[in-house]
Biopython code that builds the backbone (N, CA, C, O; Angstrom):
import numpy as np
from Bio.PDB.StructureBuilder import StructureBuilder

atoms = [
    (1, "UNK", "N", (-67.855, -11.338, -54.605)),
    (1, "UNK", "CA", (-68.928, -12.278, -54.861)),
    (1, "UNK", "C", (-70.157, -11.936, -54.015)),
    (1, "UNK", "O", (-71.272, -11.945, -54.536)),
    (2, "UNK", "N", (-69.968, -11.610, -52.614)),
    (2, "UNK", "CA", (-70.935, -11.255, -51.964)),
    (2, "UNK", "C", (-71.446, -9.813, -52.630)),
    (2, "UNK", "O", (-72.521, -9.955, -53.212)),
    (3, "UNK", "N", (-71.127, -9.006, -52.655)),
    (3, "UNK", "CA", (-71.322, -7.478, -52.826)),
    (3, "UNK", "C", (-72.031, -8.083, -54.288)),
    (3, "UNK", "O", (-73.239, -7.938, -54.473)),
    (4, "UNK", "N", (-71.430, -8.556, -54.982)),
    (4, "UNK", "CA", (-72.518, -9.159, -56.496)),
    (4, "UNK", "C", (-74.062, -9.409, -55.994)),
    (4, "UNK", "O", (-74.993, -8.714, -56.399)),
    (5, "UNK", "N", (-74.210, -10.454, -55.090)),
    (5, "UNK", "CA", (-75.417, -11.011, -54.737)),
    (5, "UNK", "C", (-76.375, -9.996, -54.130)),
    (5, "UNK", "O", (-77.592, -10.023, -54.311)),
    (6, "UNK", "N", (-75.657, -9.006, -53.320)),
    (6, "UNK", "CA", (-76.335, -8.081, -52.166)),
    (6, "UNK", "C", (-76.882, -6.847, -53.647)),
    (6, "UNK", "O", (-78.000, -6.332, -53.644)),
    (7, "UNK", "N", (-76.054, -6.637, -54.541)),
    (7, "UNK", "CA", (-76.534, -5.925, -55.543)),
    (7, "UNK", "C", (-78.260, -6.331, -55.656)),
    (7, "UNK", "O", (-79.397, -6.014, -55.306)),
    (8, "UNK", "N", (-77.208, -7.538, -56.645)),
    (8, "UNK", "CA", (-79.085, -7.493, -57.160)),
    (8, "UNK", "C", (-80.413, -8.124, -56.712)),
    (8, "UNK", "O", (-81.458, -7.850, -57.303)),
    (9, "UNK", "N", (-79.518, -8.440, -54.387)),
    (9, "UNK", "CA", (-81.097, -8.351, -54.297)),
    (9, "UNK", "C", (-81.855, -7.042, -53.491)),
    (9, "UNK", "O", (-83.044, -6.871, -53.220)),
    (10, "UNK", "N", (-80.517, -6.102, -53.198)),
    (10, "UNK", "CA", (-81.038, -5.293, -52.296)),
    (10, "UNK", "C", (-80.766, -3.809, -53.510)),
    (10, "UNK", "O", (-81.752, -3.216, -53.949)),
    (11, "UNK", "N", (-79.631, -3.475, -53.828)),
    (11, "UNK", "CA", (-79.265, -2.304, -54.804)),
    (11, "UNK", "C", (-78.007, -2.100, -53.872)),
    (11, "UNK", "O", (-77.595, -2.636, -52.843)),
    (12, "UNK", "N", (-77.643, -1.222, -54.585)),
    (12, "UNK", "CA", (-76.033, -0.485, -54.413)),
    (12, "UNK", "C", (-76.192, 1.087, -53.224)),
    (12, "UNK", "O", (-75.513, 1.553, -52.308)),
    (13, "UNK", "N", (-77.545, 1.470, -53.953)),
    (13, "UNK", "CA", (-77.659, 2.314, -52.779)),
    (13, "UNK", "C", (-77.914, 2.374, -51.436)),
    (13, "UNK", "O", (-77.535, 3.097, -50.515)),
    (14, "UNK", "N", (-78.790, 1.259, -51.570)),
    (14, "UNK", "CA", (-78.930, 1.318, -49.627)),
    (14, "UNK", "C", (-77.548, -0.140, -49.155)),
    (14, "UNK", "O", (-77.676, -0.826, -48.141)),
    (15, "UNK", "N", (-76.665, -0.262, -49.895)),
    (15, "UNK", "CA", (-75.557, -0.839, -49.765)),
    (15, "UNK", "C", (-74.451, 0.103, -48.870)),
    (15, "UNK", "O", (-73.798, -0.083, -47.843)),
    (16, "UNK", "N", (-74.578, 0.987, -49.639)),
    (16, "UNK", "CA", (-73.878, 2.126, -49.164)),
    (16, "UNK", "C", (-74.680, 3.037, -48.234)),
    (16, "UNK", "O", (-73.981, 3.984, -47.873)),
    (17, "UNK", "N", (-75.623, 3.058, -47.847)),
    (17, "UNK", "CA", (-76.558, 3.885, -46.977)),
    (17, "UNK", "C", (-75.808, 2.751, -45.171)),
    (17, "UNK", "O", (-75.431, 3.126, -44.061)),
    (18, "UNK", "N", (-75.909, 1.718, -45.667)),
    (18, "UNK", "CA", (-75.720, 0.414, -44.523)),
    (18, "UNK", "C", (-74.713, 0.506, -43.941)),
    (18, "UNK", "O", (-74.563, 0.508, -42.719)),
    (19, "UNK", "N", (-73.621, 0.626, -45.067)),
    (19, "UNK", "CA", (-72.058, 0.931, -44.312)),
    (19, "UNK", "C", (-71.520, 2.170, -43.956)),
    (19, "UNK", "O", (-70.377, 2.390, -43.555)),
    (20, "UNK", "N", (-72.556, 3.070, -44.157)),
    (20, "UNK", "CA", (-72.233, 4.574, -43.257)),
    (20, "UNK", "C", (-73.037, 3.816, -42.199)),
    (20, "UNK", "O", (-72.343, 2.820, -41.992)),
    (21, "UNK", "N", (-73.962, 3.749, -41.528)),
    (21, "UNK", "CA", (-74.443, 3.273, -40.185)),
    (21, "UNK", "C", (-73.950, 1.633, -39.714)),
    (21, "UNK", "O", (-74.590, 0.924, -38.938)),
    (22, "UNK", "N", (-73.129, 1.391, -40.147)),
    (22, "UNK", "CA", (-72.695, 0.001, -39.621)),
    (22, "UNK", "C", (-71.851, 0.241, -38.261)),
    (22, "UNK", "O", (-72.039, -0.334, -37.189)),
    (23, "UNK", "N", (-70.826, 1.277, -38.570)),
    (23, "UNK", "CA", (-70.132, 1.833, -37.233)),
    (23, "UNK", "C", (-71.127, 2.647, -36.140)),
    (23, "UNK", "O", (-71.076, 2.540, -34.915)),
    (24, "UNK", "N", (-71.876, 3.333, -36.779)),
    (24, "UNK", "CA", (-73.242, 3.536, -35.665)),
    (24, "UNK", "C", (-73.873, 2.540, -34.897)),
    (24, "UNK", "O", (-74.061, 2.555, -33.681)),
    (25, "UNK", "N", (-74.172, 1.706, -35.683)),
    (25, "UNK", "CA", (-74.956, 0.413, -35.174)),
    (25, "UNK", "C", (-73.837, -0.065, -34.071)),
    (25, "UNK", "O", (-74.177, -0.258, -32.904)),
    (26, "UNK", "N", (-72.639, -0.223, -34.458)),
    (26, "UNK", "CA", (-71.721, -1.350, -33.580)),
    (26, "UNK", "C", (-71.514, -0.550, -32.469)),
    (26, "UNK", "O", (-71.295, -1.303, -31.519)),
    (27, "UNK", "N", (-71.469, 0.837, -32.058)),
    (27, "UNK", "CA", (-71.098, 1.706, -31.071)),
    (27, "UNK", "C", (-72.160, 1.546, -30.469)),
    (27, "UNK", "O", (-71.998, 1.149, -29.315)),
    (28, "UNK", "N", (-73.484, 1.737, -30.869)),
    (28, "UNK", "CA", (-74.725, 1.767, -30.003)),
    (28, "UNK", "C", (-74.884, 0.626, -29.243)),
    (28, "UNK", "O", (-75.290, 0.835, -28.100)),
    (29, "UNK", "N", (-74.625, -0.815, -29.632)),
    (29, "UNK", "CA", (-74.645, -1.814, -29.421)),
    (29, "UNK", "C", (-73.453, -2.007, -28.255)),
    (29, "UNK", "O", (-73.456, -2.594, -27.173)),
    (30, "UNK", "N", (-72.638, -1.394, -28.834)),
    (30, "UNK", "CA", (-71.637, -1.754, -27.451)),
    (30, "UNK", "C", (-71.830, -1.270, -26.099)),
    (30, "UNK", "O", (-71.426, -1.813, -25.070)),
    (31, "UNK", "N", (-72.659, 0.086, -26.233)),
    (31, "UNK", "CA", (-72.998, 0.323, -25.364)),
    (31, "UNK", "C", (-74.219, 0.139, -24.244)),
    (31, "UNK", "O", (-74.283, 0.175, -23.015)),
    (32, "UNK", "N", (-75.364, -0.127, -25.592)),
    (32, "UNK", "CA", (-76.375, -1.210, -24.962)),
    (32, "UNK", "C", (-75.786, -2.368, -24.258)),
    (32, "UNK", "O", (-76.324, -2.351, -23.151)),
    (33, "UNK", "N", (-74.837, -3.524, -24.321)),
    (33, "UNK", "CA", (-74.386, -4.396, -24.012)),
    (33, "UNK", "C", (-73.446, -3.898, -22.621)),
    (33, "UNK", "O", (-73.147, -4.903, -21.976)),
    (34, "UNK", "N", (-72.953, -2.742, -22.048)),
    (34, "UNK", "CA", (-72.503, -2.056, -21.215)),
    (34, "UNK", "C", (-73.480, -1.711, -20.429)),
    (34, "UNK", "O", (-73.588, -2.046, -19.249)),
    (35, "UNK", "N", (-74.313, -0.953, -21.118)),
    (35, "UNK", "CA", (-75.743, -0.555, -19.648)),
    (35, "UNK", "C", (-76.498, -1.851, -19.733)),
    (35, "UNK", "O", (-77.047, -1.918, -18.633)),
    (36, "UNK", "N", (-76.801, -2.815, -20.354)),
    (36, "UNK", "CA", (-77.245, -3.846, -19.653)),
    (36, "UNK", "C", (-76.404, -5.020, -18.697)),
    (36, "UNK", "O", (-76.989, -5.695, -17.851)),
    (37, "UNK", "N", (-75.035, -5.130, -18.965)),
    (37, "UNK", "CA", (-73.958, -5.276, -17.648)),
    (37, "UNK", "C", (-74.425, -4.769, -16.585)),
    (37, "UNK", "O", (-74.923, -5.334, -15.611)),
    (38, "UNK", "N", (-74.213, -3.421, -16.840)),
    (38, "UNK", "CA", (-74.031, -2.510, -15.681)),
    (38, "UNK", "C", (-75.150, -2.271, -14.692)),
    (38, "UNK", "O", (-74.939, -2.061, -13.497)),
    (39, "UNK", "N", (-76.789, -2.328, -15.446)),
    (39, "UNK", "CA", (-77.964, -2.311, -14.736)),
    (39, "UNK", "C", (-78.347, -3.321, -14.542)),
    (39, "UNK", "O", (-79.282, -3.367, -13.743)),
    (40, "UNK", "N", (-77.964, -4.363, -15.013)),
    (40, "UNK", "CA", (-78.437, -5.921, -14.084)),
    (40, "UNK", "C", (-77.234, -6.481, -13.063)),
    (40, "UNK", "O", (-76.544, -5.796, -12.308)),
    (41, "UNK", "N", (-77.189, -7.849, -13.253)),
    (41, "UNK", "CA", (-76.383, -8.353, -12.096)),
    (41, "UNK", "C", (-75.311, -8.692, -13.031)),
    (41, "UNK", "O", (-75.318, -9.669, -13.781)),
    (42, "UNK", "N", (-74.195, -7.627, -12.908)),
    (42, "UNK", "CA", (-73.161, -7.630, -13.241)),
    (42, "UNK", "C", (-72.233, -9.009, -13.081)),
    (42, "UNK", "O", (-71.620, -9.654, -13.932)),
    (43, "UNK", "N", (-72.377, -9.193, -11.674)),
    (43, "UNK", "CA", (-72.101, -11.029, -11.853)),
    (43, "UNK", "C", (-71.869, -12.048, -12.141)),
    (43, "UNK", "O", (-70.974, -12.893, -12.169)),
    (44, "UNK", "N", (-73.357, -11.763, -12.488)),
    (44, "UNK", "CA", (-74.204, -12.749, -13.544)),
    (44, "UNK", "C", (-73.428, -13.119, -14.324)),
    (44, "UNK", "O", (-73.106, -14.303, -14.428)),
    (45, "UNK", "N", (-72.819, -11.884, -15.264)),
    (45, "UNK", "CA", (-71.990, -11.887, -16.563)),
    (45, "UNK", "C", (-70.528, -12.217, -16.383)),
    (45, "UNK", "O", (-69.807, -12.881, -17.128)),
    (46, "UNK", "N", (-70.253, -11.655, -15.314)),
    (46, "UNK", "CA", (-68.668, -11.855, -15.314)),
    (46, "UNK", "C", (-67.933, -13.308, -14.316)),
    (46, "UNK", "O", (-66.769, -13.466, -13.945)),
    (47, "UNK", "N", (-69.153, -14.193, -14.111)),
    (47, "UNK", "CA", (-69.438, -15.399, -13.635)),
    (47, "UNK", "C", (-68.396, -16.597, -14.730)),
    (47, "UNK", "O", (-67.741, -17.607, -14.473)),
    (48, "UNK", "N", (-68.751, -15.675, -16.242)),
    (48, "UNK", "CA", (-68.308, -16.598, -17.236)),
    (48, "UNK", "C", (-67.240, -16.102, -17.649)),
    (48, "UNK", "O", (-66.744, -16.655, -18.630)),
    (49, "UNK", "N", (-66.594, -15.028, -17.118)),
    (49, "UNK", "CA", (-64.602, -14.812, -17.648)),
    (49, "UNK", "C", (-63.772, -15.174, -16.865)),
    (49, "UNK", "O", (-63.606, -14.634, -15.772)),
    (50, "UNK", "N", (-63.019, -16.282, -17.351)),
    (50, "UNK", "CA", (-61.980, -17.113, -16.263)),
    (50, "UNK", "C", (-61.288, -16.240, -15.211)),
    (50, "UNK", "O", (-61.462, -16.538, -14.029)),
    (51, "UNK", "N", (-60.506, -15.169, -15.535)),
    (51, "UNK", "CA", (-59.661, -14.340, -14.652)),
    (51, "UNK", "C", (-60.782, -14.044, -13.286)),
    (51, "UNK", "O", (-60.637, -14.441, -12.130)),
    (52, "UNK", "N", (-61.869, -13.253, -13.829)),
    (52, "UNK", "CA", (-62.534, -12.449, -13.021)),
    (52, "UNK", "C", (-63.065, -13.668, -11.925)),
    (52, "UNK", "O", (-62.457, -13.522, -10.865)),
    (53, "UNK", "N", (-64.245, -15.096, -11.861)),
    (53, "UNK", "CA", (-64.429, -15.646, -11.746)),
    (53, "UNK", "C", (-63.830, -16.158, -10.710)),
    (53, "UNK", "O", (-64.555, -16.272, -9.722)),
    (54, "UNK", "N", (-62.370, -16.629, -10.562)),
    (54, "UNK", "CA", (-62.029, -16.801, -9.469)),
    (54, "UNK", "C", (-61.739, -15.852, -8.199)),
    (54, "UNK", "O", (-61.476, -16.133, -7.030)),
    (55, "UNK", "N", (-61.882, -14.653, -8.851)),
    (55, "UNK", "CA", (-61.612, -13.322, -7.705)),
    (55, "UNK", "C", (-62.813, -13.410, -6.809)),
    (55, "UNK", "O", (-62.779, -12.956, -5.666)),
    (56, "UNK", "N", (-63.700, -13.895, -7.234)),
    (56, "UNK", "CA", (-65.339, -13.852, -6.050)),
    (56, "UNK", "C", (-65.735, -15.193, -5.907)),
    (56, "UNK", "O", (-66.394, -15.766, -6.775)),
    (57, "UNK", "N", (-65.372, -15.726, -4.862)),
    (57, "UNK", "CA", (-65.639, -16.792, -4.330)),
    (57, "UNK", "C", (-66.909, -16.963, -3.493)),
    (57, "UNK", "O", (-66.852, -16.227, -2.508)),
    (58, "UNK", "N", (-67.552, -17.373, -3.525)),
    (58, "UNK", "CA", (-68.426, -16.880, -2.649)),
    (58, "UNK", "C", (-68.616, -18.099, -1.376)),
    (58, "UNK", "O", (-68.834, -19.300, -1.532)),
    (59, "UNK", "N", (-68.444, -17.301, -0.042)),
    (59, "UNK", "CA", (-68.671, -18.191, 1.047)),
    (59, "UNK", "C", (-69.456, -18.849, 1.669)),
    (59, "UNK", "O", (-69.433, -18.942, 2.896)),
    (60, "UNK", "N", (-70.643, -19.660, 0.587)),
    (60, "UNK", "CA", (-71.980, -20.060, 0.987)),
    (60, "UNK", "C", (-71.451, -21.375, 1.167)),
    (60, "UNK", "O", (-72.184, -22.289, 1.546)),
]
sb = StructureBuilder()
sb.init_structure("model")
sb.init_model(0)
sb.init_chain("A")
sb.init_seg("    ")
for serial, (resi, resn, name, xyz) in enumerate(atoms, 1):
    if name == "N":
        sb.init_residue(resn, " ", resi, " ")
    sb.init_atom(name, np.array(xyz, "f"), 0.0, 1.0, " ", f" {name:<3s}", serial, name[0])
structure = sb.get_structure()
């Protein structure tokens, strides 16, 4: 039903142009989302995963 709709508003070809770079897209992204972890305040982020969270307590 979807793939019907995406036809006739986008075409079949760049349908298929999309899902050869969809796994591109998601790899690049994962890794953007890794170097921006990694070059900011890592912390920051891992502030919000239960396990990690209690390992850094901080003594203020």
């Amino acid at each position: 039903m979807v793939q019907n709709i995406l036809n006739k508003v986008v075409g079949a070809k760049y349908i298929t142009i999309l899902r050869t770079w969809v796994p591109n897209m998601v790899a690049w992204g994962t890794v953007g989302g890794v170097a921006l972890v990694h070059f900011t305040d890592w912390r920051l982020f891992l502030d919000y995963v239960p396990y990690v969270k209690g390992k850094f307590n901080q003594d203020e």
